[in-house]
N, C-alpha and C positions, 0 to 999 in steps of 0.2 A: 443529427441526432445529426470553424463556424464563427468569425468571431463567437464560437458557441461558448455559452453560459458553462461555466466550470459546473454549477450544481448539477448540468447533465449525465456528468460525468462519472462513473463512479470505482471500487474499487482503490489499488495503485494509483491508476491515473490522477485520484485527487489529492495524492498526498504529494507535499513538498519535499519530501524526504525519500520518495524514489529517485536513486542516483541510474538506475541503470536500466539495459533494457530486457524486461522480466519475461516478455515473450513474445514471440514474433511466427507469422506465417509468412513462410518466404515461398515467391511465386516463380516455377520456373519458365524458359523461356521469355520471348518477348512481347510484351503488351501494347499494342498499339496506345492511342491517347484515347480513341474513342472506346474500344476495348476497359480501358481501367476507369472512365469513365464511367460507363456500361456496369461494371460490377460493383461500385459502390453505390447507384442509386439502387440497384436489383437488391442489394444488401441490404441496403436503407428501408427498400418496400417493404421486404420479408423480417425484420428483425426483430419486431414483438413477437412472431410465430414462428421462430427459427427452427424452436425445437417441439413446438407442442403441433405441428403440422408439417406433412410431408410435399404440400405442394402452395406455389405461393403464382396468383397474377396480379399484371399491370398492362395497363391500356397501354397498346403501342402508341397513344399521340402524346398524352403523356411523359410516358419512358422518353421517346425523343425530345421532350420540352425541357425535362431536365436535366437531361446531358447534353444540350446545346445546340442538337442536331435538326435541325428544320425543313430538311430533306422528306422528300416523300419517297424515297430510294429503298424501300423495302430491301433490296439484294444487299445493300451494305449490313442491314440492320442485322438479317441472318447471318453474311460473316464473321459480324464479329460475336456472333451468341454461339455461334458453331468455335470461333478459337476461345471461346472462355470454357468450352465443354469441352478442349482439347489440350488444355492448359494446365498444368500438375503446381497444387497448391501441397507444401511440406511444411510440416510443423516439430520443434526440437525443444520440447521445453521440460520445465518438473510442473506434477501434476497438485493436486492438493494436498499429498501426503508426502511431499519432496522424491520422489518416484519422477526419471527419468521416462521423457515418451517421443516417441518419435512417431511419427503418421504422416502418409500420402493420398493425395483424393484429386482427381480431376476440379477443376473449380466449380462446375456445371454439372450435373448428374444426368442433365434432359434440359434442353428447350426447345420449346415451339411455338407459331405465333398461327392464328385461328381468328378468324372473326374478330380482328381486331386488338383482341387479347395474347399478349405475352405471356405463356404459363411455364415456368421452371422450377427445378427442384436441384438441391444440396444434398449430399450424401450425410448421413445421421453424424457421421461421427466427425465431420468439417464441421458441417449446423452448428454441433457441443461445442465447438473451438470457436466460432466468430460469436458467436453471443456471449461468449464470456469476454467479461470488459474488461481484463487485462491483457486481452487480443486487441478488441477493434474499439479503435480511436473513430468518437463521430465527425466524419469530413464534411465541410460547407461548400452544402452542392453549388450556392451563386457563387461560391469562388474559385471550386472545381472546373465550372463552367468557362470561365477565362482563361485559362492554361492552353498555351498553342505546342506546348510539348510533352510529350511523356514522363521524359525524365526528368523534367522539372516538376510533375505533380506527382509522380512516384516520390523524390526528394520531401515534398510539400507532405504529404502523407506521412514519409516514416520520419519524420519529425515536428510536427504540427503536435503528436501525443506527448510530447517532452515541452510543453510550453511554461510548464507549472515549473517545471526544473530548471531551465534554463542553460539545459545541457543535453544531447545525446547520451551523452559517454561515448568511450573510443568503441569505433568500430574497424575491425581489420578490415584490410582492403579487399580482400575476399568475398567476405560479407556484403559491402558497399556495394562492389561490384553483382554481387547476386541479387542485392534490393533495387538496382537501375536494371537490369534486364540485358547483361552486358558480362557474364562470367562465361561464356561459351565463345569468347573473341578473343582472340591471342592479341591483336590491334590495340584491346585496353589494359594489357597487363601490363603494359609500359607508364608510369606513374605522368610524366611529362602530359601525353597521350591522349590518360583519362581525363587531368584535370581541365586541359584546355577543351575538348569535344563535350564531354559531360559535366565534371562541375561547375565549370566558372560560368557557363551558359545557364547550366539549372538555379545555381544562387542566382544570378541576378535576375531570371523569370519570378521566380520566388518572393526575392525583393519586391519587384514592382508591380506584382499583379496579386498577393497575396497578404492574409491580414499580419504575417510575421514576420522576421528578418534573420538570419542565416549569416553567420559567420565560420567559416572553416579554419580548424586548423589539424595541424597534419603533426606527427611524430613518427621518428626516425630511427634506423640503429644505422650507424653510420651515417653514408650517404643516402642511404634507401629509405623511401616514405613504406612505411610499415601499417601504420591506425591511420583514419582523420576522426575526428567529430566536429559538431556544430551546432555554435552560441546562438542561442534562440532569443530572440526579444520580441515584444508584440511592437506590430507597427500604428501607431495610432493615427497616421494618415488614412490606412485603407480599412481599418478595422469598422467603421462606420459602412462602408459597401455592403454589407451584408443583411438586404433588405429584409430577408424573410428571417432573419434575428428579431425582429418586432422591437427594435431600440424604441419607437413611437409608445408601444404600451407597455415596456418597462420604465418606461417615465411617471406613469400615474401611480396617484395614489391610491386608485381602487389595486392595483396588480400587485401594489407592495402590502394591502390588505388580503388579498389571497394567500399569498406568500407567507406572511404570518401564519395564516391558517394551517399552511401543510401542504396547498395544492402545489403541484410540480409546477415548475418553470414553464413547458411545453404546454401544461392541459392549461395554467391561468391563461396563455395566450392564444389555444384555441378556443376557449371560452370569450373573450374579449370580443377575437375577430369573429365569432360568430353571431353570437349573442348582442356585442354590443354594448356598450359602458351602463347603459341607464337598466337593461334590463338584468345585468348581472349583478350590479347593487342594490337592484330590490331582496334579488333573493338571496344575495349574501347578507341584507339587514334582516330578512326573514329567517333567516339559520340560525344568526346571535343573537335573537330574539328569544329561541326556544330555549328553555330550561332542560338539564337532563340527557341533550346530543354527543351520546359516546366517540360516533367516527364522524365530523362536521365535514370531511371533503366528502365521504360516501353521500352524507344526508343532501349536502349542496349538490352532487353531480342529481340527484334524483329531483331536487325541487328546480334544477333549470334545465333539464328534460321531460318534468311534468306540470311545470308552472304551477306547483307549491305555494299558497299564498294570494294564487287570484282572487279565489272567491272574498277572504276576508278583504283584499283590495274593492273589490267592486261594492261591499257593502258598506266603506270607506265614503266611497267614489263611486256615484251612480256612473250608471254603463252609457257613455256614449255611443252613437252609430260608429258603426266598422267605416273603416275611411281603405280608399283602395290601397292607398301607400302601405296603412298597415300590415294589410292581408300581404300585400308583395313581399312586406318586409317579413312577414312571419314563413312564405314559402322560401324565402330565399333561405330562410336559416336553414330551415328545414332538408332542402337542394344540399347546400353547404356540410350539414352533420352526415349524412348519407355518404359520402364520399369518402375513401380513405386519404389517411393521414398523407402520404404524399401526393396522391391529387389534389389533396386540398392546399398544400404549400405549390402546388405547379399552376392551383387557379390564379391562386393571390399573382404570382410573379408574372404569368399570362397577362391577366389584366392591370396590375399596377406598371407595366412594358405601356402600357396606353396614357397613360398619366402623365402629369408634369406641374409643378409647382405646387401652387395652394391644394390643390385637385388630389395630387399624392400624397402631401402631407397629413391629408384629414382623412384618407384611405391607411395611412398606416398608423393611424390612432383608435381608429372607428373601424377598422374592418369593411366588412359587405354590409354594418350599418350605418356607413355614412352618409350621412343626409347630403351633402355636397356634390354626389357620385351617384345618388341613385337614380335616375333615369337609367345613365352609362350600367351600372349595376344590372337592371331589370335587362337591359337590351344583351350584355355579356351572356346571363343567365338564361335568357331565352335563344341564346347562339348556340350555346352547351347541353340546355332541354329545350329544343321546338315545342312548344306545345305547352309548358309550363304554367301559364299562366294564364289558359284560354278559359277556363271556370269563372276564375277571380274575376275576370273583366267582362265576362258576360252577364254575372250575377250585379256587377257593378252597373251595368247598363239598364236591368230590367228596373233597379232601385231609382 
């Protein structure tokens, strides 16, 4: 939420016809990398309930797996949750009735870590501003994760949202300088300065570790560099890096059959990687089967979390003995749904970090149902639940 799928996108953001920048939260002071790091996976956890809940957690192993940090250094992790609570996020924009607004809020309202758990909260009226998506652009955390500098994934961010454009538009230096974390320095008010310490560094982080490419150019009155902006193009060397984009199961044709249906980008491919190719085409031919189905995702999301259709399967198809694989493969989904949405993209990256060749490629087609991987599968899943599957194989053993 990337070489991410434009349909995620919504708002401005998808139109081509946005020339400019419609609105912006500018963050003051300086961010570390782990720090901005830090607040767009927090962002990412909390963003379906941004506004309908005032408090939002995440498992600290987690949180650390997706911003890159594999430290078990707890004192870091409170630092930088302590400067994102100390950190003044400002917003200047028109509202939906062209009404100018202007607002200040610490970034962080509260955090604190307990038992494991990360539990934080947003101030209501910041909350109203980053969930609306002509704010916040979704950043791709495996490529967020690469970035060995600030200012080059701050750069990466406030223009990754301009992709569709292929322009910034001019930004005064001012400005620029307020979105690098760098207007409270006399040191970069000198044009020379900035471009050689901050830009020319940041573009080419950009370039080579991210899925787009960045051209600057700068305008003048006189001598004096006044604006810059920068020419965005996707890069299609790195664009493929982005494992947990599911490029495997936007390939099939079962996912371009959902797609048709209505289902979102996001849910067809957590349905895939959970469920499985073979079991989400039964009940997608069980769906279009029926006559008279008003909402077919609603009816589809209910028959493959209620397996809708077995019975008339089994009276098809006499009932074979339960095989242990299966029951595995049915707890693991089960493991699997349970989880939130970004634990469940930090399992996949966890475990496909294990992988190599044929082994990942049939993991990023198949999900946690891939036959090629399940042993490796069962052993991961019983790392994450001890205990998971000590019924199933007990029950297996009396049979």
């Amino acid at each position: 939420m990337d070489d991410i799928p434009r349909e995620r996108l919504s708002g401005p953001l998808r139109r081509g016809a946005v020339k400019k920048h419609v609105a912006a939260i500018h963050v003051s002071g300086k961010l570390t990398l782990l720090q901005r790091k830090l607040s767009n996976v927090l962002l990412l956890n909390a963003y379906d309930t941004l506004t309908s809940q005032s408090r939002h957690q995440i498992d600290a192993r987690t949180l650390c797996l997706m911003i890159g940090y594999n430290s078990n250094d707890m004192e870091t992790l409170k630092q930088s949750l302590r400067g994102l609570a100390e950190t003044v996020a400002e917003w200047d924009m028109l509202d939906e009735k062209g009404q100018q607004e202007w607002g200040v809020s610490s970034l962080l309202s509260y955090a604190k870590l307990k038992g494991g758990i990360c539990e934080y909260a947003y101030s209501p009226a910041l909350a109203e501003k980053l969930h609306d998506p002509k704010v916040f652009a979704l950043i791709n955390l495996n490529i967020q994760r690469r970035f060995t500098s600030g200012h080059a994934l701050a750069l990466y961010e406030n223009c990754y949202r301009f992709v569709r454009t292929g322009s910034t538009g001019w930004w005064s230096l001012d400005l620029f300088r307020r979105l690098m974390g760098v207007s409270d320095s006399p040191y970069y008010e000198v044009y020379k300065q900035l471009n050689a310490k901050i830009i020319k560094p940041a573009v080419a982080e950009v370039n080579k570790t991210s899925n787009i490419m960045l051209t600057p150019e700068t305008r003048k009155m006189g001598r004096t560099v006044t604006d810059i902006r920068f020419l965005i193009t996707e890069n299609p060397q790195l664009a493929i890096l982005d494992l947990d984009d599911g490029e495997g199961l936007r390939n099939s044709d079962l996912y371009a059959q959902l797609r048709e249906l209505g289902v979102s980008d996001r849910l067809a491919r957590q349905w895939l990687g959970e469920h499985g190719e073979k079991y989400v085409a039964e009940k997608l031919d069980f769906v279009t089967g029926r006559e008279g189905v008003k909402n077919a995702v609603g009816y589809l999301t209910k028959a493959l979390r209620e397996d809708y259709g077995a019975a008339e399967v089994s009276r098809r198809n006499p009932p074979k003995p339960s095989t242990l694989r299966a029951r595995r493969l049915e707890r693991i989904r089960d493991l699997a749904a349970s989880r939130k949405p970004t634990q469940r993209d930090a399992d996949k990256l966890l475990f496909m970090g294990r992988l190599s060749g044929a082994a990942r490629d049939d993991f990023e087609r198949h999900g946690w149902m891939s036959a090629l991987n399940a042993e490796a599968i069962v052993a991961f899943w019983e790392e994450l639940s001890p205990g998971a599957f000590e019924d199933i194989e007990a029950e297996s053993e009396k049979g």
